[in-house]
C-alpha positions in Angstrom: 123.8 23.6 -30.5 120.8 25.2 -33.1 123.0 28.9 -33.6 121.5 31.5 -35.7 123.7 33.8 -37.5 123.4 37.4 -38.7 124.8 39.3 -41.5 125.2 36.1 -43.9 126.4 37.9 -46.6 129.7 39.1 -44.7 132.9 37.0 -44.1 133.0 36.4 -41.2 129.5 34.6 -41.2 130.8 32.9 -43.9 134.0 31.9 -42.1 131.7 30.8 -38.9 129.4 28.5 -40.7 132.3 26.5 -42.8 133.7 26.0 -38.9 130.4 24.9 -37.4 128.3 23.6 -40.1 129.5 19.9 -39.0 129.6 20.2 -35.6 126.5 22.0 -35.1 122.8 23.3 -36.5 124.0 26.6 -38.2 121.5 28.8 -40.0 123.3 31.7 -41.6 120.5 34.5 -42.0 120.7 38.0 -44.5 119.1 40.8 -43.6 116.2 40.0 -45.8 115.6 37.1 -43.8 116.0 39.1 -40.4 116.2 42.8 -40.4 117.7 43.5 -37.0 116.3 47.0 -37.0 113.2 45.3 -36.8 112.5 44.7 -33.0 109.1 42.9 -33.9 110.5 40.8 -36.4 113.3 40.1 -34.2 111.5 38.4 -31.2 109.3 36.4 -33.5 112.2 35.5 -35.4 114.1 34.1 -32.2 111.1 32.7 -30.7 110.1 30.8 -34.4 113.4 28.9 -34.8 114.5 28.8 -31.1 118.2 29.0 -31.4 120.7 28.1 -28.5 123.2 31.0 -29.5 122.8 33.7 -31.7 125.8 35.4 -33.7 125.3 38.8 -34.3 127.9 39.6 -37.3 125.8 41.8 -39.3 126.3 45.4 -38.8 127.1 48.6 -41.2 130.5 48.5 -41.0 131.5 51.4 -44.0 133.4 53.9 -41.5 133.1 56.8 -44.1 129.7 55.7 -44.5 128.6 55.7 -40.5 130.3 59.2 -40.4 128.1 60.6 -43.3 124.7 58.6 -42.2 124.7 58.7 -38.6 120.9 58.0 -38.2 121.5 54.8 -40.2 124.7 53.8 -38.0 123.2 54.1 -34.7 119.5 52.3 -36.2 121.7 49.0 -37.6 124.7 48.9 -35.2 122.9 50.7 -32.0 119.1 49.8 -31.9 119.9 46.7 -34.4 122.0 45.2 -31.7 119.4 46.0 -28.4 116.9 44.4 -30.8 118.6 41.2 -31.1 119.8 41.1 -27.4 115.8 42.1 -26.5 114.8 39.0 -28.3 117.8 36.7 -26.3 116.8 38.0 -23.4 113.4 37.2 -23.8 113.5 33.8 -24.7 116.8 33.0 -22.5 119.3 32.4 -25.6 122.9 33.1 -25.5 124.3 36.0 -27.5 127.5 36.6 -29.0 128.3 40.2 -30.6 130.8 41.2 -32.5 132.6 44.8 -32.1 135.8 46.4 -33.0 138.7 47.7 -32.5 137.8 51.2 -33.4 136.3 51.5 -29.7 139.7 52.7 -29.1 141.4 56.4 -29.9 144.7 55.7 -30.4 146.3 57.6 -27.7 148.0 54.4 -25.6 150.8 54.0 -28.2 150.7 50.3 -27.2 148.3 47.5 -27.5 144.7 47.5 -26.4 143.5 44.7 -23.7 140.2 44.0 -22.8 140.2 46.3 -19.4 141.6 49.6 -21.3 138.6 52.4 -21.7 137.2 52.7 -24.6 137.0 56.4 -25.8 135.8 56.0 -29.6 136.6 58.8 -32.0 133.7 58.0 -35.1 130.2 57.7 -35.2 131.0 54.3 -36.7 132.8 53.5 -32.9 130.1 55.0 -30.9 127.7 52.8 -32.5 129.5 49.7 -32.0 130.1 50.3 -28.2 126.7 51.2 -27.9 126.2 48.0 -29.2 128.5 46.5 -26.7 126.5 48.4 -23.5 123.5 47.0 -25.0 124.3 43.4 -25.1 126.1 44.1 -21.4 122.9 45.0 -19.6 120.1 43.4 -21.4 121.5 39.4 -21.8 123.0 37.3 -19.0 124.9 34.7 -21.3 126.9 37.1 -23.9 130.4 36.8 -25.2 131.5 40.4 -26.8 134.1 39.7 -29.2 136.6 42.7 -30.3 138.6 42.4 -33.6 140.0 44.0 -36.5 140.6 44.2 -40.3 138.7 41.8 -41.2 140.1 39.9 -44.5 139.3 36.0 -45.8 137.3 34.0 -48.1 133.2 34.8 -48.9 133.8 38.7 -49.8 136.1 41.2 -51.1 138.3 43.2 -48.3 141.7 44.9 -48.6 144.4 42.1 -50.0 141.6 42.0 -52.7 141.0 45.8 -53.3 144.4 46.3 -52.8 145.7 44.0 -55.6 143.1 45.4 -58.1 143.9 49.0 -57.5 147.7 48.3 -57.9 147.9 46.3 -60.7 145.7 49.0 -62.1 147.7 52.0 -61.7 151.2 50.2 -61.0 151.5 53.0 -58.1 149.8 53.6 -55.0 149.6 55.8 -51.8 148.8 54.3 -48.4 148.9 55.4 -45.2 151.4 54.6 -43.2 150.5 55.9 -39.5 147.8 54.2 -38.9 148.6 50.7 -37.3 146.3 47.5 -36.3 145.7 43.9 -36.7 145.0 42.6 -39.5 143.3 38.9 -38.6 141.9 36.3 -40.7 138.2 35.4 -40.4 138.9 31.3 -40.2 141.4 32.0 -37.4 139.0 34.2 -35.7 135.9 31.7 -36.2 138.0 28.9 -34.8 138.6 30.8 -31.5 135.3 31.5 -31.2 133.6 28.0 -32.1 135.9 27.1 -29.0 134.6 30.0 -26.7 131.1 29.1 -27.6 131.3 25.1 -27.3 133.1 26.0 -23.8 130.4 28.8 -22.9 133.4 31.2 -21.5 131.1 34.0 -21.9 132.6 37.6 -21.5 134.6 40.4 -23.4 137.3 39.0 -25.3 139.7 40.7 -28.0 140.6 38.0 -30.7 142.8 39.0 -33.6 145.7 38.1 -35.2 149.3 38.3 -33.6 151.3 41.6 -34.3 150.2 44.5 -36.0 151.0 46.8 -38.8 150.3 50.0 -41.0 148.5 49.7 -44.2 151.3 51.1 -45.8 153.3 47.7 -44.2 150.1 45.6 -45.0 150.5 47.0 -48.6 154.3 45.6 -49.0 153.7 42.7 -47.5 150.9 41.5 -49.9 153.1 42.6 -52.9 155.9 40.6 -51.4 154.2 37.1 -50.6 152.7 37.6 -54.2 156.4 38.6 -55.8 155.0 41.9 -57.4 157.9 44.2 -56.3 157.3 45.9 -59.7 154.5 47.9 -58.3 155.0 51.0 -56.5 153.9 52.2 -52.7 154.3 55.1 -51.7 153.8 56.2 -47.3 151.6 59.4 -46.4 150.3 60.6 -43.2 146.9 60.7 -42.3 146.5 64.2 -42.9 147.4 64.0 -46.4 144.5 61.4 -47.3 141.6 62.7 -45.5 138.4 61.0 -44.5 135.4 61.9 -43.4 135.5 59.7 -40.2 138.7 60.0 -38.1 139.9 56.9 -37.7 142.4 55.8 -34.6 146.0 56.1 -35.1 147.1 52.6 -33.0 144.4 50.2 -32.1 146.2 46.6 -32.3 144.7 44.5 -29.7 146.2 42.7 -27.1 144.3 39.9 -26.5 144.7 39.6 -22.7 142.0 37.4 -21.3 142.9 34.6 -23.6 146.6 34.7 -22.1 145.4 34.7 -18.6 143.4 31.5 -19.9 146.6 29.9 -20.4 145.4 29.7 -24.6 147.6 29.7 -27.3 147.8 33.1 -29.4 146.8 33.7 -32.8 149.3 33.2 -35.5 151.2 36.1 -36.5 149.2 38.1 -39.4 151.5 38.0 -41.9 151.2 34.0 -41.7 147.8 34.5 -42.1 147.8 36.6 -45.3 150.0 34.3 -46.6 147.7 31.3 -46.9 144.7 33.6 -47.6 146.7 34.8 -50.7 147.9 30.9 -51.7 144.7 29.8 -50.9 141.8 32.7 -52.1 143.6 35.0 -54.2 146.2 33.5 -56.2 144.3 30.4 -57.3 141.3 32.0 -58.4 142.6 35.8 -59.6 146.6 34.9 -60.5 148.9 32.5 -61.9 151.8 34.1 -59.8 153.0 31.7 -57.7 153.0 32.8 -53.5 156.7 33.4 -52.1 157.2 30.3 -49.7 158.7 30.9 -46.7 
C-alpha cells in the first residue's frame, strides 16, 4: 500500500513508519508539509500523491494547552480531522484516525470497551471525539483507533520527563488517583499495521495490558532502572491542579480485538521495561535495567 502519514514529528508516526517502511510505501508528512487545518491544501495534497490509507496521527495533544486555547483545539483536532476525512472521501482512500482515551469521564470504575459512551470532560476530549464523529460520517473505509499514554522512541514523553525531573530534585510528587494505560508506540503500530494489511475497518481500543496511576508508573520506572534512592511521594488530584480536568479511570479494555479471537497486548510494565533497556538507558544512563 502507498500510506501517507500525519504528524511526523510525533512517536507514534515514528513508531508506524519503522513497522511499515519495508513492507509498504510510507511517506511520513510534518505539518509544514500538510497543514491539516488547511482543507484546500488537504484535497490537493491527497489527490497529488494518491495514497491508499492515510494515518492521521497529528493532532494538538497538550491537554492543559487545549483547555487554555480552545479555538486552536477544535481548528487542529476538530476541523483538522473533517479536513483530512473531506479529502479521503473525495478521492475514495481509506482513513485511519487516532483518538484517546480521554473520551471517557471516569465514572465506570472499570475498564472502557469500545461500546461504552463517551462523555468527555476537557476541551482537549471534545475535540478528539469530534474528530471521531467526523471521520464516522464522512469516510466509508475508516479504522478509529483509541489509546493512551503514549511513550517510545522518536520523542520525549513521561519515562523521559519523569527521569530528568527526578534525578533533578531527588523528590517528587505524583498523582496517584488517576489510573490508565500506559502503551508503547511499537506495540501499538504493530497492531495496527495488522488491522490495516487485513482492512478490519472499525472502532478499535489498542493499548497495553493492565493499567496504573502515575504515581505506580513513577515507581515502576525507578525500579526497572534500580533508582530507589529517589523519592515519590502520592497526592490527589485536587492537590495538583490543572487547568483541564482530566478523567479519574480511563484504562481501556480492548474488547473487539478479544471477540477477534487476537492475542492481547503485553502487560505495560513489560513494555516500559524494554523501552527503558532499549531507549533510555543506552543513550541517557550507564545504570544497568533490573532483569526480570
Amino acid at each position: 500500500m502507498k500510506i501517507l502519514i500525519t504528524g511526523a514529528a510525533g512517536m507514534l508516526a515514528h513508531a508506524l513508519y519503522e513497522r511499515l517502511r519495508d513492507r509498504h510505501d510510507v511517506t511520513p508528512l510534518t505539518y509544514r508539509q500538510w497543514d491539516v487545518t488547511d482543507y484546500r491544501q488537504s484535497v490537493a495534497l491527497v489527490a497529488s500523491l494518491k495514497p491508499d490509507l492515510v494515518i492521521h496521527a497529528a493532532g494538538f495533544t497538550d491537554v492543559d494547552g487545549c483547555q487554555q486555547e480552545a479555538e486552536r483545539a477544535y481548528a487542529v483536532n476538530a476541523l483538522g480531522t473533517r479536513n483530512v476525512a473531506l479529502a479521503c472521501q473525495q478521492w475514495e482512500v481509506a482513513l485511519l484516525y487516532v483518538s484517546t482515551d480521554y473520551v471517557f469521564d471516569g465514572r465506570k470504575k472499570e475498564p472502557y470497551h469500545e461500546f461504552d459512551m463517551p462523555n468527555p470532560l476537557s476541551t482537549y476530549a471534545r475535540s478528539k471525539l469530534a474528530g471521531e464523529e467526523y471521520v464516522r460520517t464522512l469516510v466509508r473505509r475508516f479504522f478509529v483507533v483509541r489509546s493512551s499514554r503514549l511513550f517510545g522512541p522518536g520523542g520525549e514523553n513521561f519515562p523521559t520527563k519523569f527521569l530528568k525531573a527526578a534525578e533533578k530534585s531527588g523528590r517528587l510528587r505524583m498523582v496517584a488517583d488517576q489510573v490508565s494505560s500506559p502503551t508503547y508506540t511499537p506495540d501499538l503500530a504493530r497492531k495496527i499495521g495488522e488491522l490495516i494489511e487485513e482492512e478490519r475497518y472499525g472502532l478499535y481500543h489498542i493499548s497495553n495490558s493492565g493499567g496504573c496511576s502515575w504515581y505506580e508508573y513513577g515507581l515502576k520506572i525507578l525500579e526497572l532502572t534500580r533508582r530507589e534512592d529517589l523519592q515519590l511521594i502520592p497526592v490527589v488530584s485536587a492537590d495538583y491542579p490543572t487547568p483541564a480536568p482530566r478523567p479519574p479511570y480511563s484504562v481501556l479494555r480492548n474488547l473487539v480485538l478479544e471477540l477477534e479471537g487476537q492475542e492481547p497486548l503485553r502487560p505495560w510494565h513489560e513494555a516500559l521495561q524494554e523501552y527503558l533497556a532499549e531507549a533510555v538507558l543506552t543513550s541517557a544512563s550507564s545504570v544497568e535495567p533490573k532483569r526480570p
